[in-house]
C-alpha positions in Angstrom: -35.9 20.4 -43.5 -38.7 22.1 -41.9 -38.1 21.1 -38.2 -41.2 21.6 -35.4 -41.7 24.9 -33.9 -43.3 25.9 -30.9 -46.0 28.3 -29.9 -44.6 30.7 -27.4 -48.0 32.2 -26.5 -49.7 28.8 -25.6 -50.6 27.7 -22.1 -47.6 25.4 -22.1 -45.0 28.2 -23.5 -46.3 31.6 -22.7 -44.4 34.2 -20.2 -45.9 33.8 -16.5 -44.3 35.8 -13.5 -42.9 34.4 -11.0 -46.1 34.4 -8.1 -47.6 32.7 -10.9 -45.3 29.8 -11.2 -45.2 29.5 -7.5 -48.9 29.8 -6.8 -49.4 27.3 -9.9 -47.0 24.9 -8.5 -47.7 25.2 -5.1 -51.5 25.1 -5.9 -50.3 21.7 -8.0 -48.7 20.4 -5.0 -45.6 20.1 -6.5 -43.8 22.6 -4.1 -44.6 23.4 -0.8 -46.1 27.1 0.6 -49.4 28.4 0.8 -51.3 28.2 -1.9 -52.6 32.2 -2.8 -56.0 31.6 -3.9 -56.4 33.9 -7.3 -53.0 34.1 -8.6 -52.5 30.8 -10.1 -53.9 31.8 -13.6 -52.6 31.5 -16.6 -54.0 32.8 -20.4 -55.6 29.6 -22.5 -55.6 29.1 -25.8 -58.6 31.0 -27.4 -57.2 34.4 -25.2 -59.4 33.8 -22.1 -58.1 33.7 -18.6 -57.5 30.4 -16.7 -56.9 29.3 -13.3 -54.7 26.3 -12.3 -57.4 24.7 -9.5 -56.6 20.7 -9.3 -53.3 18.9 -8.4 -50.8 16.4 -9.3 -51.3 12.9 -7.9 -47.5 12.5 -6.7 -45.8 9.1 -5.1 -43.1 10.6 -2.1 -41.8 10.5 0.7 -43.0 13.0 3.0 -44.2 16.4 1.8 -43.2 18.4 -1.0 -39.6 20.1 -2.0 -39.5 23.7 -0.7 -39.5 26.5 -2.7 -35.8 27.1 -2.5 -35.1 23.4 -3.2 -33.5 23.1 -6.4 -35.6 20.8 -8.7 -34.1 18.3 -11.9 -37.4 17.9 -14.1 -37.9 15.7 -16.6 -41.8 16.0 -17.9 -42.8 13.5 -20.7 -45.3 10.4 -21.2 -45.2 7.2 -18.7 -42.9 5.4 -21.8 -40.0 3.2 -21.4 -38.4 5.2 -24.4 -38.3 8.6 -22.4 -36.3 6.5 -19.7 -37.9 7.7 -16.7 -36.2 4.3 -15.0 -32.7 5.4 -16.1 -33.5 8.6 -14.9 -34.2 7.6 -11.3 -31.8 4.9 -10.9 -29.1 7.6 -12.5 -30.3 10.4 -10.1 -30.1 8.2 -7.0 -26.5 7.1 -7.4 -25.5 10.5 -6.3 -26.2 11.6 -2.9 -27.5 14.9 -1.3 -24.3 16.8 -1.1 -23.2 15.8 -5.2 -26.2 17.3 -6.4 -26.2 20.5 -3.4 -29.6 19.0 -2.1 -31.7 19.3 -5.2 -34.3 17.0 -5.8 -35.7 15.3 -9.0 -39.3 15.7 -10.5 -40.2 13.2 -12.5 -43.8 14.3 -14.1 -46.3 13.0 -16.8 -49.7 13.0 -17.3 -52.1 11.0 -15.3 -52.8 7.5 -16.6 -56.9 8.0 -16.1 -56.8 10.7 -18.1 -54.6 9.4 -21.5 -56.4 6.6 -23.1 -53.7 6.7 -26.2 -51.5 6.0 -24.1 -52.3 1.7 -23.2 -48.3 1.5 -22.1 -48.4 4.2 -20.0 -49.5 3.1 -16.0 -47.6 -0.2 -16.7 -44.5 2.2 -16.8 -45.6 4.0 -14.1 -46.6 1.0 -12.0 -42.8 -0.5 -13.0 -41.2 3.2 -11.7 -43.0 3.2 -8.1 -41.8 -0.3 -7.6 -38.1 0.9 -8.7 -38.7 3.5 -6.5 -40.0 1.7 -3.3 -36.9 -0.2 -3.2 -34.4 2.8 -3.3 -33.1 3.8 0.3 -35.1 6.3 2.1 -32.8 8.9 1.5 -32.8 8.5 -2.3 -36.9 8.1 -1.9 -36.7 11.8 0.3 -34.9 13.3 -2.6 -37.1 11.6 -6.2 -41.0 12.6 -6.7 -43.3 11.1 -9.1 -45.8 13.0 -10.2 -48.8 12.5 -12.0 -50.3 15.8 -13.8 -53.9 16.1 -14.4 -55.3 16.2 -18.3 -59.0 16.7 -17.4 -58.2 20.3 -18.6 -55.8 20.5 -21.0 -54.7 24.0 -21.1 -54.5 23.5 -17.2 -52.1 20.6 -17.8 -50.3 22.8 -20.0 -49.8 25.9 -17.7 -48.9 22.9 -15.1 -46.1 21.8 -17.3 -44.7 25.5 -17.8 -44.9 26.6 -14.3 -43.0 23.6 -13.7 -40.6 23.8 -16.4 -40.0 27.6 -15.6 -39.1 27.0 -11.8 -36.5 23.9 -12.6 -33.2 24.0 -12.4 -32.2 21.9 -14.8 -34.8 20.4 -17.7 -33.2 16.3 -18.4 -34.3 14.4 -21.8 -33.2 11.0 -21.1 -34.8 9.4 -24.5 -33.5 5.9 -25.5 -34.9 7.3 -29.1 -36.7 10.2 -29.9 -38.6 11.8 -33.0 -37.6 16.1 -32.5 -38.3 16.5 -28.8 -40.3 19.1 -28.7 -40.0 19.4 -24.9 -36.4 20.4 -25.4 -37.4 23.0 -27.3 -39.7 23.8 -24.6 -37.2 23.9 -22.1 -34.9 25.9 -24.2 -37.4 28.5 -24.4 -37.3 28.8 -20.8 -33.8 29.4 -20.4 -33.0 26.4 -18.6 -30.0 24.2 -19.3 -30.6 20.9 -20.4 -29.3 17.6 -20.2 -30.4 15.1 -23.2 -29.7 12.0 -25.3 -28.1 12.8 -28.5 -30.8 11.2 -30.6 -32.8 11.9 -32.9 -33.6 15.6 -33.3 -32.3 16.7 -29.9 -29.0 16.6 -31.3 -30.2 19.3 -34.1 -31.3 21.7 -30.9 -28.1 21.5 -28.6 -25.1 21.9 -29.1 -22.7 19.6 -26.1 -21.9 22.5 -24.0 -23.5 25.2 -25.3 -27.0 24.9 -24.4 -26.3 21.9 -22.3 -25.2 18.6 -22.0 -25.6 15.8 -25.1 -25.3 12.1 -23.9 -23.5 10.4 -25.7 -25.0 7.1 -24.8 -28.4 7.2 -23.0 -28.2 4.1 -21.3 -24.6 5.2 -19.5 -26.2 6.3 -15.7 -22.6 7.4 -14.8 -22.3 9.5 -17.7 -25.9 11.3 -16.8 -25.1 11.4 -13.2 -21.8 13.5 -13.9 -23.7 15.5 -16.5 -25.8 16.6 -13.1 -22.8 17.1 -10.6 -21.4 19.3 -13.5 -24.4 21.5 -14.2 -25.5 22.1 -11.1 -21.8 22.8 -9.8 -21.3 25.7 -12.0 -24.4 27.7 -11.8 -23.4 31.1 -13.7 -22.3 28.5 -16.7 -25.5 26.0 -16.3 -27.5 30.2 -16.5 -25.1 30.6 -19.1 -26.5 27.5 -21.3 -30.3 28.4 -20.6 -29.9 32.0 -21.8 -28.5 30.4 -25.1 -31.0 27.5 -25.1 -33.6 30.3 -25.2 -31.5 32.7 -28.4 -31.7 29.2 -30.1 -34.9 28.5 -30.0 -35.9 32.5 -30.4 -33.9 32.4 -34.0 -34.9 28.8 -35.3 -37.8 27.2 -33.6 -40.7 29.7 -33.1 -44.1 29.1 -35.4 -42.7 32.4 -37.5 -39.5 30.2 -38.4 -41.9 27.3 -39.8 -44.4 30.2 -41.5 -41.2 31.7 -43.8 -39.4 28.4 -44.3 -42.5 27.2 -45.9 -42.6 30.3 -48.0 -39.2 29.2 -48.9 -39.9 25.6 -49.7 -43.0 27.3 -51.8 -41.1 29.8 -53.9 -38.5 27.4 -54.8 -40.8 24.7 -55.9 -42.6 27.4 -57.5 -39.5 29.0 -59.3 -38.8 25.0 -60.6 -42.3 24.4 -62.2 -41.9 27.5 -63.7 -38.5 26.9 -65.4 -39.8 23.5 -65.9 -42.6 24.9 -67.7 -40.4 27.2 -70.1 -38.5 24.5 -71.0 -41.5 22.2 -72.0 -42.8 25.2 -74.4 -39.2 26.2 -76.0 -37.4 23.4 -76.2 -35.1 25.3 -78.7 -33.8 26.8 -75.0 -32.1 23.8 -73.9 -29.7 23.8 -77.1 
């Protein structure tokens, strides 16, 4: 098995400071401050230096989380199989004081600017409408936010700055291929809760690096998963710190790069024997 790795310089991966992830985000309108003009930036991909300029198009209620506010993120594509529905409706069964007044980010990229994507504002359209009908309180506490992709390194640095600042990264999928954006969040150090499907269940171990669902569609099992998480902080810092060592010793490119060469000198070391064989066949007597 050669499992997907990450880049960990990337837009989406690479080490930004802390005024950067605030200045992106609040730049991004995703938390509220002022924004610090010049210190939103961020590295692209061919080395050159970027600057996070736009924002997200987000459906809330009132203005934007504070700084301080602790955020649950989940950041994938408008697609019933990521469960962003499950996700709300599981979120709002719990109220302020349960989750110690964190609020839930619900972020993908904006439906103008995916055109692979033909699902993806029918989702999104079928989440605002779940939304509008949750009390205001749940409404105050849940923001849906649409990322731009006109720049794709700017979505990406988006994404990270978003990722980095969360306090806990959910997964929700109904099915799922490896999840890369656990591995994502793992890099960051943040605990995560997630489906065990698919290749999520390679990346965490339940309780280790966070919190496996054993059925996705159970909203009272994902809404204790939160209560717990959040309720022990040094344990849910605990879980990101070893969500990170996991992904540092398995899951960088390097780890694809030498189990390649692996796959390669094995296959190699068979043709060759293969080969001996075929010219001495006295040998296999």
């Amino acid at each position: 098995m050669v499992p997907p790795t990450i880049d960990p310089f990337s837009a989406k991966n690479q080490a930004l400071d802390p005024v950067s992830v605030r200045a992106i985000l609040v730049q991004t309108r995703l938390i509220a401050g002022d924004a610090a003009l010049g210190q939103s930036m961020f590295v692209r991909e061919d080395g050159s230096p970027g600057r996070v300029d736009r924002f997200a198009d987000v459906v809330r209620e009132g203005g934007p989380p504070a700084e301080t506010t602790p955020l649950i993120v989940q950041v994938s594509r408008w697609d019933r199989l990521k469960d962003p529905a499950g996700v709300l409706a599981g979120f709002a069964r719990l109220d302020a004081s349960e989750v110690r007044g964190a609020h839930l980010v619900l972020a993908g990229p904006s439906t103008a600017g995916v055109v692979d994507d033909p699902e993806g504002a029918a989702v999104l359209a079928e989440l605002t409408k779940s939304w509008h009908a949750l009390p205001a309180d749940a409404r105050a506490r849940i923001h849906l936010a649409s990322l731009p992709t006109v720049d794709i390194d700017e979505n990406a640095a988006m994404v990270n700055a978003l990722q980095r600042h969360a306090t806990v990264i959910v997964q929700k999928s109904l099915h799922e291929g490896f999840g890369l954006t656990v591995t994502e969040a793992m890099w960051k150090a943040r605990p995560v809760i997630a489906s065990a499907v698919g290749g999520i269940q390679d990346q965490i171990i339940d309780g280790e690096q966070g919190v496996l669902l054993a059925d996705p569609t159970d909203l009272g099992a994902f809404a204790a998963a939160i209560t717990r998480v959040l309720g022990d902080p040094e344990e849910a810092r605990r879980m990101g710190m070893r969500g990170r060592a996991r992904v540092l010793d398995q899951y960088l490119g390097l780890d694809s790069l030498l189990r390649y060469g692996t796959l390669i000198e094995t296959l190699d070391g068979r043709h060759a024997a293969t080969s001996v064989e075929a010219e001495s066949p006295g040998l296999r007597a």
